[in-house]
mmCIF file of the N, C-alpha and C atoms, coordinates in Angstrom:
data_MODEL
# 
_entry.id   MODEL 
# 
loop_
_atom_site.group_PDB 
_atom_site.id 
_atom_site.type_symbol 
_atom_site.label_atom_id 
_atom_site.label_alt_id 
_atom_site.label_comp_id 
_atom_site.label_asym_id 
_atom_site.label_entity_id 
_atom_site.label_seq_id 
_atom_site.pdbx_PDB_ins_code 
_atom_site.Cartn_x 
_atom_site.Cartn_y 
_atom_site.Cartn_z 
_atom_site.occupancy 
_atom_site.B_iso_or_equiv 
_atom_site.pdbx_formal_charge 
_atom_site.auth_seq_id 
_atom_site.auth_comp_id 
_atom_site.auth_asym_id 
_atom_site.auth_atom_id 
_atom_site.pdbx_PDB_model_num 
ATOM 1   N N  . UNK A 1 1  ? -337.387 124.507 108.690 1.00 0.00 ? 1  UNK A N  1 
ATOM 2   C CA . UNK A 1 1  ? -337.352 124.528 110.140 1.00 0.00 ? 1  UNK A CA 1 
ATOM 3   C C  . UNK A 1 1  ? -338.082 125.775 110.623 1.00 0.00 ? 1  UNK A C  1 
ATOM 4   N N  . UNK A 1 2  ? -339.071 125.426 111.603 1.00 0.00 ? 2  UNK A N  1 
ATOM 5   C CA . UNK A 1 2  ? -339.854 126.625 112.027 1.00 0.00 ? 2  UNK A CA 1 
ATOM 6   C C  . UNK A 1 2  ? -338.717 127.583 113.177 1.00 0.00 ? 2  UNK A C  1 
ATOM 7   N N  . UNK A 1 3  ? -339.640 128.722 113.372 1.00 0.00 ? 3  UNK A N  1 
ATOM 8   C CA . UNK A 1 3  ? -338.725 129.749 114.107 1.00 0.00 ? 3  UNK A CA 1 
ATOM 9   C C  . UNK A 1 3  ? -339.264 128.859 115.737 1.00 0.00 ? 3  UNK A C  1 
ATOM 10  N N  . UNK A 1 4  ? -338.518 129.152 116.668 1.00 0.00 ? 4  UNK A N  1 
ATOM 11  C CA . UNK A 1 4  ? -338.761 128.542 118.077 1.00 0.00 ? 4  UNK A CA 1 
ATOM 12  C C  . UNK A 1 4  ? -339.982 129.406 118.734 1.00 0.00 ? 4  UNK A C  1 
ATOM 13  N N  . UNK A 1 5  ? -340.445 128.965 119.422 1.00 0.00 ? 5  UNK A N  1 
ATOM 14  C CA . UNK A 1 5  ? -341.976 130.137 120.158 1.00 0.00 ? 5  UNK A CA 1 
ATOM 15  C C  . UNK A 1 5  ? -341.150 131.010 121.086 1.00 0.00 ? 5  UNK A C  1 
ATOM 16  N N  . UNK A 1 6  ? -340.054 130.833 121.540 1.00 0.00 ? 6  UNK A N  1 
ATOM 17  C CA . UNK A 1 6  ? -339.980 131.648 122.441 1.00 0.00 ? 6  UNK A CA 1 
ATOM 18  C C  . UNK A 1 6  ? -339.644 133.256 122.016 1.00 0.00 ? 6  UNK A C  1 
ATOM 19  N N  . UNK A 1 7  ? -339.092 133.411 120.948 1.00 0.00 ? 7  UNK A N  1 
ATOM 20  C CA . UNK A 1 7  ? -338.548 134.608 120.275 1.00 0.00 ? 7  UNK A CA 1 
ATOM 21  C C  . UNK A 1 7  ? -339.727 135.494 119.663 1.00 0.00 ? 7  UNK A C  1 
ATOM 22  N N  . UNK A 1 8  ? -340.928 134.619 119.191 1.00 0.00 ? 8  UNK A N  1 
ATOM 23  C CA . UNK A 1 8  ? -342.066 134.858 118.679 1.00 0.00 ? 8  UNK A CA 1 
ATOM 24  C C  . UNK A 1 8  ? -342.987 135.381 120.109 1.00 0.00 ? 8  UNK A C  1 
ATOM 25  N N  . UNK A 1 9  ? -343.405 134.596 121.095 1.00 0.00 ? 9  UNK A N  1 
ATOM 26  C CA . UNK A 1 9  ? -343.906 135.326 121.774 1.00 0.00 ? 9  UNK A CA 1 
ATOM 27  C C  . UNK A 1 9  ? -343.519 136.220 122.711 1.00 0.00 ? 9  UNK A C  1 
ATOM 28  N N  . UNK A 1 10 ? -341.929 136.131 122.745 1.00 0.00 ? 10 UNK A N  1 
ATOM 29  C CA . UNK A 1 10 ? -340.957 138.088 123.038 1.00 0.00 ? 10 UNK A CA 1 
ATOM 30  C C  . UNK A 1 10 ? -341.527 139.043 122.137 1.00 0.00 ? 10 UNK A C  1 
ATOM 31  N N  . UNK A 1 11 ? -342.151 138.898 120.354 1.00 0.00 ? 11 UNK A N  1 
ATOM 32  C CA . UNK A 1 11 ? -341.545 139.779 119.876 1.00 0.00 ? 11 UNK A CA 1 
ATOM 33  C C  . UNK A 1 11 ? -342.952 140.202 119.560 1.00 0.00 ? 11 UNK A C  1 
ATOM 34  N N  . UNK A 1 12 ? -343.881 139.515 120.094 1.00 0.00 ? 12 UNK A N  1 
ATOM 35  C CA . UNK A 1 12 ? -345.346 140.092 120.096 1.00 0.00 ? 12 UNK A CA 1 
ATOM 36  C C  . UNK A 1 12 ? -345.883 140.858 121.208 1.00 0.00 ? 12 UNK A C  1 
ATOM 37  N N  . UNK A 1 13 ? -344.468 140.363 122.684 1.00 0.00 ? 13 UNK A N  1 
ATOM 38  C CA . UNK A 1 13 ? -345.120 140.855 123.814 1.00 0.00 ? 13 UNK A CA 1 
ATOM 39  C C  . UNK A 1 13 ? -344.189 142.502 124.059 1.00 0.00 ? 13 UNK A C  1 
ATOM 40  N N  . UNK A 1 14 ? -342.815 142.232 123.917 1.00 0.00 ? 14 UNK A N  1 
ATOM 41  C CA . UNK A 1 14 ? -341.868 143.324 123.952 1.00 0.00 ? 14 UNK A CA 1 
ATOM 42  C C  . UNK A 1 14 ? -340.838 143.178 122.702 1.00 0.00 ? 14 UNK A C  1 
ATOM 43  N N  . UNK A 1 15 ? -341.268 143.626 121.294 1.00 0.00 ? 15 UNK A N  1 
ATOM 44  C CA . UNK A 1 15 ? -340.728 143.671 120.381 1.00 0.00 ? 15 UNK A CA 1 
ATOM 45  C C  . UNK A 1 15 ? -338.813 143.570 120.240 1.00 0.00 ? 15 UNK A C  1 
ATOM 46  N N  . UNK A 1 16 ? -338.234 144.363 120.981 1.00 0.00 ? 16 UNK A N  1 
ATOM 47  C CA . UNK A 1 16 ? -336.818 144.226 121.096 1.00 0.00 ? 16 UNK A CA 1 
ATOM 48  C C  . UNK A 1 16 ? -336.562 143.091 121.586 1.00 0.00 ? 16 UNK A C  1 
ATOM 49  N N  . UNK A 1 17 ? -336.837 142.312 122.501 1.00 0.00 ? 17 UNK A N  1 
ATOM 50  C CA . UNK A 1 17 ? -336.648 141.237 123.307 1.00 0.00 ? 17 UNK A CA 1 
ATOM 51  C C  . UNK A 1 17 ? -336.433 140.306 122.109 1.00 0.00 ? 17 UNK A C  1 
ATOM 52  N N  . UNK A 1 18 ? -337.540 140.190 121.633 1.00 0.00 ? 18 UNK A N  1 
ATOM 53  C CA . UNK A 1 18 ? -338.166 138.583 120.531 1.00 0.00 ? 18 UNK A CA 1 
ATOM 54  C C  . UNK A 1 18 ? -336.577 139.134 119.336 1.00 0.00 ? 18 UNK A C  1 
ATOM 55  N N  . UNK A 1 19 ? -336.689 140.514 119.123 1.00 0.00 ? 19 UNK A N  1 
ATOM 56  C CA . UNK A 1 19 ? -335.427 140.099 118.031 1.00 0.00 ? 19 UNK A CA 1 
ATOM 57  C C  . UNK A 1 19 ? -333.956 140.088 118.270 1.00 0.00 ? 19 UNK A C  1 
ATOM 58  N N  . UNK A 1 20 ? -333.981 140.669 119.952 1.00 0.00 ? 20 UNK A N  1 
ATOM 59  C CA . UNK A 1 20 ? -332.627 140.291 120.167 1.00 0.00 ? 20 UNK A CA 1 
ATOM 60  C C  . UNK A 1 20 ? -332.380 138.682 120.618 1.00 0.00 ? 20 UNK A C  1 
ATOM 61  N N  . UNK A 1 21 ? -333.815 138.088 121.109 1.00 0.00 ? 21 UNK A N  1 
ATOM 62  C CA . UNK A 1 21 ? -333.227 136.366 121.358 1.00 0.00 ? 21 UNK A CA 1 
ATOM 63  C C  . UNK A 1 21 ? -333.256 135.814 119.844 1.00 0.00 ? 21 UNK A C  1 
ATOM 64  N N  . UNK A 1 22 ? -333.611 136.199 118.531 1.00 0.00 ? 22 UNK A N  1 
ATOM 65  C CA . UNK A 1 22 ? -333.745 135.718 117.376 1.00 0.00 ? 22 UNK A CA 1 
ATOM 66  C C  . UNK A 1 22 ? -332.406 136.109 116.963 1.00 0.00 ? 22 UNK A C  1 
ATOM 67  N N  . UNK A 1 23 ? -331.726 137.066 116.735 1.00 0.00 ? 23 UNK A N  1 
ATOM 68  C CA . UNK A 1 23 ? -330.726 137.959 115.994 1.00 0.00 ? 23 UNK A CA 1 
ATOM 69  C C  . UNK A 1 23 ? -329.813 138.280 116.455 1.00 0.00 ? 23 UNK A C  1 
ATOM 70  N N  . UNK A 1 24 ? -329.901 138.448 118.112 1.00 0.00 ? 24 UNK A N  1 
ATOM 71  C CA . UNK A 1 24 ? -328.799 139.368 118.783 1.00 0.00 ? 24 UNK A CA 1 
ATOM 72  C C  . UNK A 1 24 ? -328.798 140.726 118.646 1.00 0.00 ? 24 UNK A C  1 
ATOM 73  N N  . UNK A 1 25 ? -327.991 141.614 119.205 1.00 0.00 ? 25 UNK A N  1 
ATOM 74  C CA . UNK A 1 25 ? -327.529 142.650 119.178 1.00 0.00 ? 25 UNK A CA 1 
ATOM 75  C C  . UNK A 1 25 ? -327.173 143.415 117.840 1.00 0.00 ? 25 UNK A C  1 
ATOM 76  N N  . UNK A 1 26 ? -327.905 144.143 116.819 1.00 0.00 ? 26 UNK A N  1 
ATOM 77  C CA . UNK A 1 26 ? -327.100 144.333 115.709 1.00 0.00 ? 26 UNK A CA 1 
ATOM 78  C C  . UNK A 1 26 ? -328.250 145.206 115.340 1.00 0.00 ? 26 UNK A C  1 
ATOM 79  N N  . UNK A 1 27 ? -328.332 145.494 113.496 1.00 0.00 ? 27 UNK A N  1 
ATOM 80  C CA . UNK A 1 27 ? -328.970 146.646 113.015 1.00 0.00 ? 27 UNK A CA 1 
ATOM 81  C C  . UNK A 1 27 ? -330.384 146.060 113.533 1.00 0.00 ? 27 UNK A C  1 
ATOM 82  N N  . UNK A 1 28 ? -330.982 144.875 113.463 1.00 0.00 ? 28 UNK A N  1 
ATOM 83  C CA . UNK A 1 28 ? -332.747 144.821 113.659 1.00 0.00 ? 28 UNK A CA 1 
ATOM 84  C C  . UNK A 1 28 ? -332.935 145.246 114.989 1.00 0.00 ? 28 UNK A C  1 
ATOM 85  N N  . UNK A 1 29 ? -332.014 144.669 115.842 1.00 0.00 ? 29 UNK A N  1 
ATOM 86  C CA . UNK A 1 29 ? -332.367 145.102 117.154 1.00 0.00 ? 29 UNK A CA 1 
ATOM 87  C C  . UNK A 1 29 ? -332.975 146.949 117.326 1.00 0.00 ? 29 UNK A C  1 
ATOM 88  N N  . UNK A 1 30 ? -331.711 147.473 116.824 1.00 0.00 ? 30 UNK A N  1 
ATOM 89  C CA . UNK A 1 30 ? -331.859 148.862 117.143 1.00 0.00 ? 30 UNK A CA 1 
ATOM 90  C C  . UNK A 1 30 ? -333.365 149.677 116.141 1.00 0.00 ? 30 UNK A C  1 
ATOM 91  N N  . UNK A 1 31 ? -333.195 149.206 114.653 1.00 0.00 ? 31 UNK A N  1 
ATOM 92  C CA . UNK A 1 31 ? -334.821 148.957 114.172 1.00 0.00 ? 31 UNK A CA 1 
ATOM 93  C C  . UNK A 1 31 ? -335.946 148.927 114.783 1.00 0.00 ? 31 UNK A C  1 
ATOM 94  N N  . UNK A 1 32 ? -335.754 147.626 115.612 1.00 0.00 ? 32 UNK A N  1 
ATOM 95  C CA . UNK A 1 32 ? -336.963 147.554 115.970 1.00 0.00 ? 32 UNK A CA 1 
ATOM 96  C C  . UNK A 1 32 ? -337.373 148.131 117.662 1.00 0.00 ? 32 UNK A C  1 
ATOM 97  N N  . UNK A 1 33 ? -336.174 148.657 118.195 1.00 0.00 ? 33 UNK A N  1 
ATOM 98  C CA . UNK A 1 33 ? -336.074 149.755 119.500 1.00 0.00 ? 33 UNK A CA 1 
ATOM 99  C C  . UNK A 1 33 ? -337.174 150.519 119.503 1.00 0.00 ? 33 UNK A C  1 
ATOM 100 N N  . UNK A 1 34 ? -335.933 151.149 117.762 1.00 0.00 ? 34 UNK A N  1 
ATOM 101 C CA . UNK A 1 34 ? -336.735 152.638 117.394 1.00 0.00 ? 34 UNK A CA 1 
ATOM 102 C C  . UNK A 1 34 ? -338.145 152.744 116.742 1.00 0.00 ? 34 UNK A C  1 
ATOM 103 N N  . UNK A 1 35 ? -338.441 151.442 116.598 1.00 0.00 ? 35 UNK A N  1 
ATOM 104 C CA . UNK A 1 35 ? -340.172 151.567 115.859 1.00 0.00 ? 35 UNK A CA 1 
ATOM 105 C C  . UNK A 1 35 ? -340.934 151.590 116.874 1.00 0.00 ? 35 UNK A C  1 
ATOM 106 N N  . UNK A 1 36 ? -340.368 150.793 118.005 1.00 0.00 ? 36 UNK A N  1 
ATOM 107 C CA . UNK A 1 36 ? -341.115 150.334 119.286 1.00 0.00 ? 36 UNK A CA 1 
ATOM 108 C C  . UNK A 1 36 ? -341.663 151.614 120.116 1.00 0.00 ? 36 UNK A C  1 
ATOM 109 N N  . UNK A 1 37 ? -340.384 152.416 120.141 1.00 0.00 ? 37 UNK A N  1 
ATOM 110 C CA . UNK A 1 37 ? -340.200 153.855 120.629 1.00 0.00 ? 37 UNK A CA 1 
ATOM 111 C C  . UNK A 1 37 ? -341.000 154.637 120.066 1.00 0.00 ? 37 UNK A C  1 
ATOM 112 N N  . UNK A 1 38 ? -341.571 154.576 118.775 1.00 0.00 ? 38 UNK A N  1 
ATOM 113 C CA . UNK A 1 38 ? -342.425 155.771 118.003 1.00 0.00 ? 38 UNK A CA 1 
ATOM 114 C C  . UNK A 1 38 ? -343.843 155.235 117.932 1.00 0.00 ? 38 UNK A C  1 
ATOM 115 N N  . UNK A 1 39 ? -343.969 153.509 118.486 1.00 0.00 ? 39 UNK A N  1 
ATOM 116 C CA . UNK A 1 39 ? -345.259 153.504 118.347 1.00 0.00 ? 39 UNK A CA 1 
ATOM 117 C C  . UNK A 1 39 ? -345.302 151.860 117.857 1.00 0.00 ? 39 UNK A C  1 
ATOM 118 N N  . UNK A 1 40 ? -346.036 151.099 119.205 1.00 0.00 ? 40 UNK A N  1 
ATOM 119 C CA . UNK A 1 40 ? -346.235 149.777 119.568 1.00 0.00 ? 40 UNK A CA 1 
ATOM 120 C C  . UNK A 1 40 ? -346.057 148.920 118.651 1.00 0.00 ? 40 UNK A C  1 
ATOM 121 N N  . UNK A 1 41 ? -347.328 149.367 117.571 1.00 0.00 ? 41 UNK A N  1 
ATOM 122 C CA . UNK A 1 41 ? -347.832 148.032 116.654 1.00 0.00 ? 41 UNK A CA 1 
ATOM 123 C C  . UNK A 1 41 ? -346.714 148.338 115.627 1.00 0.00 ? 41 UNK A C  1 
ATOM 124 N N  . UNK A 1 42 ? -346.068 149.243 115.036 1.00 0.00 ? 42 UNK A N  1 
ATOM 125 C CA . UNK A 1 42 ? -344.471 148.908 114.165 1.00 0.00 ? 42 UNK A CA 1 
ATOM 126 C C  . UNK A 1 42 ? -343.987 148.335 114.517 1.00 0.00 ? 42 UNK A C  1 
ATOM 127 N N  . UNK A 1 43 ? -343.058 148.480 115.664 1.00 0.00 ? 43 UNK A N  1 
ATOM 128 C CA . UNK A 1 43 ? -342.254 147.932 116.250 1.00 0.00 ? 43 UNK A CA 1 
ATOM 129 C C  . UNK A 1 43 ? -342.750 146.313 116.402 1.00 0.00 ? 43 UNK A C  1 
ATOM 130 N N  . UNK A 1 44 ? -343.903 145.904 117.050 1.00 0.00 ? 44 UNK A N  1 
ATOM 131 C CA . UNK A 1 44 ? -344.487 144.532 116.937 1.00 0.00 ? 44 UNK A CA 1 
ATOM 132 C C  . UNK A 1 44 ? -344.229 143.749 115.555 1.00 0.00 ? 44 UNK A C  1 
ATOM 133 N N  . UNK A 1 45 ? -344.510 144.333 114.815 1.00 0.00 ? 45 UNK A N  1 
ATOM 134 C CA . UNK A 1 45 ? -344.920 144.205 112.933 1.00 0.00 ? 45 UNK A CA 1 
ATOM 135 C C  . UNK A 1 45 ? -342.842 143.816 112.270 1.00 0.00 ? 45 UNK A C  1 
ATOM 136 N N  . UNK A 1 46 ? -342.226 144.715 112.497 1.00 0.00 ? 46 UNK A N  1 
ATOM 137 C CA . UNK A 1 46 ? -341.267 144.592 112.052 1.00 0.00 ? 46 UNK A CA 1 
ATOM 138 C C  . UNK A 1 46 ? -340.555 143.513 112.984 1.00 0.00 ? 46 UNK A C  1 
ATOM 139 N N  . UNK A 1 47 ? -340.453 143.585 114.050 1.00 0.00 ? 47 UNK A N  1 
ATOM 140 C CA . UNK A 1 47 ? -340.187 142.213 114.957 1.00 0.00 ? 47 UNK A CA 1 
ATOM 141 C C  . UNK A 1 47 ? -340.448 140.762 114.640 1.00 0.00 ? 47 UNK A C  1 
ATOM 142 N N  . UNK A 1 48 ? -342.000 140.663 114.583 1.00 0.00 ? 48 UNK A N  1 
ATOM 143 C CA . UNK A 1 48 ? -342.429 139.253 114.201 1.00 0.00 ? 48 UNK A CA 1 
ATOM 144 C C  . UNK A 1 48 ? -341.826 139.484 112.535 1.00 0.00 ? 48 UNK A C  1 
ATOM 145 N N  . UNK A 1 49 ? -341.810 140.129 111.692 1.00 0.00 ? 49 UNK A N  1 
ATOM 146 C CA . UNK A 1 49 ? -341.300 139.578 110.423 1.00 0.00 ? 49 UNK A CA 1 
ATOM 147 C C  . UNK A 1 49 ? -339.780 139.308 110.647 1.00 0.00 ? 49 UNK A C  1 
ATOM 148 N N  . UNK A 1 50 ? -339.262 140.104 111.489 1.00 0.00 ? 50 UNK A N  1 
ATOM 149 C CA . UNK A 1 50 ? -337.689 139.481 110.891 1.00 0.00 ? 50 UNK A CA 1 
ATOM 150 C C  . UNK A 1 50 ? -336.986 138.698 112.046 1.00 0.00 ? 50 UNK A C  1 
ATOM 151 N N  . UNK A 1 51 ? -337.808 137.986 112.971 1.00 0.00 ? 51 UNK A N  1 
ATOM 152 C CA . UNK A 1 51 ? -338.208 136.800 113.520 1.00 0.00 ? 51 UNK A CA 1 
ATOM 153 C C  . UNK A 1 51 ? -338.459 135.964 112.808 1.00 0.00 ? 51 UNK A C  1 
ATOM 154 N N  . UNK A 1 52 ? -339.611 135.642 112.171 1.00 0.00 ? 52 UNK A N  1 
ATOM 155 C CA . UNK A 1 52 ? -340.645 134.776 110.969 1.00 0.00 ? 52 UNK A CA 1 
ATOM 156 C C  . UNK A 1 52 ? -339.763 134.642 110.100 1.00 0.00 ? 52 UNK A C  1 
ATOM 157 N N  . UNK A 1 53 ? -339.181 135.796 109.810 1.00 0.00 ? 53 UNK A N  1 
ATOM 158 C CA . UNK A 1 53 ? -337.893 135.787 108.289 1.00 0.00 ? 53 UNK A CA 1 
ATOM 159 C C  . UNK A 1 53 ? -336.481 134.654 108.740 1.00 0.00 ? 53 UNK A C  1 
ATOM 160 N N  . UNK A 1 54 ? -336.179 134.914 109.939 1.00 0.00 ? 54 UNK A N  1 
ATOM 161 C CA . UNK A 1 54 ? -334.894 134.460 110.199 1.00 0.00 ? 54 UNK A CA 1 
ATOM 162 C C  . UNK A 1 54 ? -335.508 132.584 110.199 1.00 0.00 ? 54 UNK A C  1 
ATOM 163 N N  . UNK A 1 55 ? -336.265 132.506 110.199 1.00 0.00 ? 55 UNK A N  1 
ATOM 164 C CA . UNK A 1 55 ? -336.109 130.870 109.832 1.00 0.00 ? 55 UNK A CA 1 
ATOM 165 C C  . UNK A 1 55 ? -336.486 130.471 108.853 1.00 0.00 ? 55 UNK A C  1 
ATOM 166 N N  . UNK A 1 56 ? -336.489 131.229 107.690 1.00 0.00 ? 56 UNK A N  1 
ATOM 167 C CA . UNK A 1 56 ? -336.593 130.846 106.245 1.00 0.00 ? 56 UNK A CA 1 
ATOM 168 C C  . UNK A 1 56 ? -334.882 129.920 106.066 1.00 0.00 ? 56 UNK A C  1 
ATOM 169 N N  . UNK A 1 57 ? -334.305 129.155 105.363 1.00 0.00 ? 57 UNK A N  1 
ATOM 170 C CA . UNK A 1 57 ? -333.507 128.951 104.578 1.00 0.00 ? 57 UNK A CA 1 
ATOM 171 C C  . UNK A 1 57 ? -332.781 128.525 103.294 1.00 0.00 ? 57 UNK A C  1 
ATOM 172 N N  . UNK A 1 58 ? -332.071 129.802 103.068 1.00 0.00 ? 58 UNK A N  1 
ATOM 173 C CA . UNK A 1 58 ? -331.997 129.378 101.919 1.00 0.00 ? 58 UNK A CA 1 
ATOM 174 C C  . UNK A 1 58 ? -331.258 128.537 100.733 1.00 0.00 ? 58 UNK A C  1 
ATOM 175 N N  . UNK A 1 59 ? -331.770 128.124 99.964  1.00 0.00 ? 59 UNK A N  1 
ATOM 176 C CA . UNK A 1 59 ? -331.322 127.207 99.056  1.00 0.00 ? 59 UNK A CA 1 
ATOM 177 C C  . UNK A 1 59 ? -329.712 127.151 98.693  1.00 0.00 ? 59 UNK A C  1 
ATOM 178 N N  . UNK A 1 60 ? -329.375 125.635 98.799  1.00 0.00 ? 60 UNK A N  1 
ATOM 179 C CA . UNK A 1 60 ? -327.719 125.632 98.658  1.00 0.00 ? 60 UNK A CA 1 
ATOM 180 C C  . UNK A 1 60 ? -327.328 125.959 97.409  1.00 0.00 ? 60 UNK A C  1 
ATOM 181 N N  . UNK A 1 61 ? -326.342 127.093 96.841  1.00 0.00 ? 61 UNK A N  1 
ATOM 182 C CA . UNK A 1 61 ? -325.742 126.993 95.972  1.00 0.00 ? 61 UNK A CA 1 
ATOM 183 C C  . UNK A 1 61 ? -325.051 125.325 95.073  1.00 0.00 ? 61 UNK A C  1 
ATOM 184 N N  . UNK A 1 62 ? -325.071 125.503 93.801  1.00 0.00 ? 62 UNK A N  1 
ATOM 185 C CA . UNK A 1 62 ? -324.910 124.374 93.236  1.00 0.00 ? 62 UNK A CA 1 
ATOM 186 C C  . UNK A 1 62 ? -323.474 124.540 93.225  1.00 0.00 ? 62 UNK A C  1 
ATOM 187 N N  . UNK A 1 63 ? -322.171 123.992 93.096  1.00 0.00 ? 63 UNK A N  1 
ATOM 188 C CA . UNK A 1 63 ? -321.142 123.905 92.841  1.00 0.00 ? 63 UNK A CA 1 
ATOM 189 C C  . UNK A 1 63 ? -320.845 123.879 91.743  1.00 0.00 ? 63 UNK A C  1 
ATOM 190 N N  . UNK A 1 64 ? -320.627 124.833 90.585  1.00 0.00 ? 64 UNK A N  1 
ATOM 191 C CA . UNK A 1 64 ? -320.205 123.987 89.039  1.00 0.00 ? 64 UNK A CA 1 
ATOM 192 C C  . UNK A 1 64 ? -318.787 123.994 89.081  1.00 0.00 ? 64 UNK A C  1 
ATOM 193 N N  . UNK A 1 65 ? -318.556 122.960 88.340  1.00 0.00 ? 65 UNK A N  1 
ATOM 194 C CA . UNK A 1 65 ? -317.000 122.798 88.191  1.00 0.00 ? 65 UNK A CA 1 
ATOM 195 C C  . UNK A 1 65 ? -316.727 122.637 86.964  1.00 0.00 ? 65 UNK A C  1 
# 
């Protein structure tokens, strides 16, 4: 399942935005504040990946019994 556009083009235009509608409120958010804060294209960079990342999923554990 792909990630939705809207979080993607938050997180290219105002980096915090795209990962708080992807993630919410929590450690990436503040991450990607503070990259944003020290300098655009980090903050952009770490955004779209853990945006891009959050719609990976992963593989179901097998049950052994």
């Amino acid at each position: 399942m792909a990630a939705r556009p809207g979080p993607i083009v938050a997180a290219a235009l105002l980096p915090p935005l795209g990962t708080y509608l992807a993630r919410g409120v929590g450690r990436d958010f503040w991450i990607t504040t503070g990259l944003t804060v020290l300098g655009f294209l980090p903050g952009v960079g770490f955004a779209l990946w853990r945006v891009l990342g959050n719609s990976r999923v992963k593989p179901a554990e097998s049950a052994a019994a």
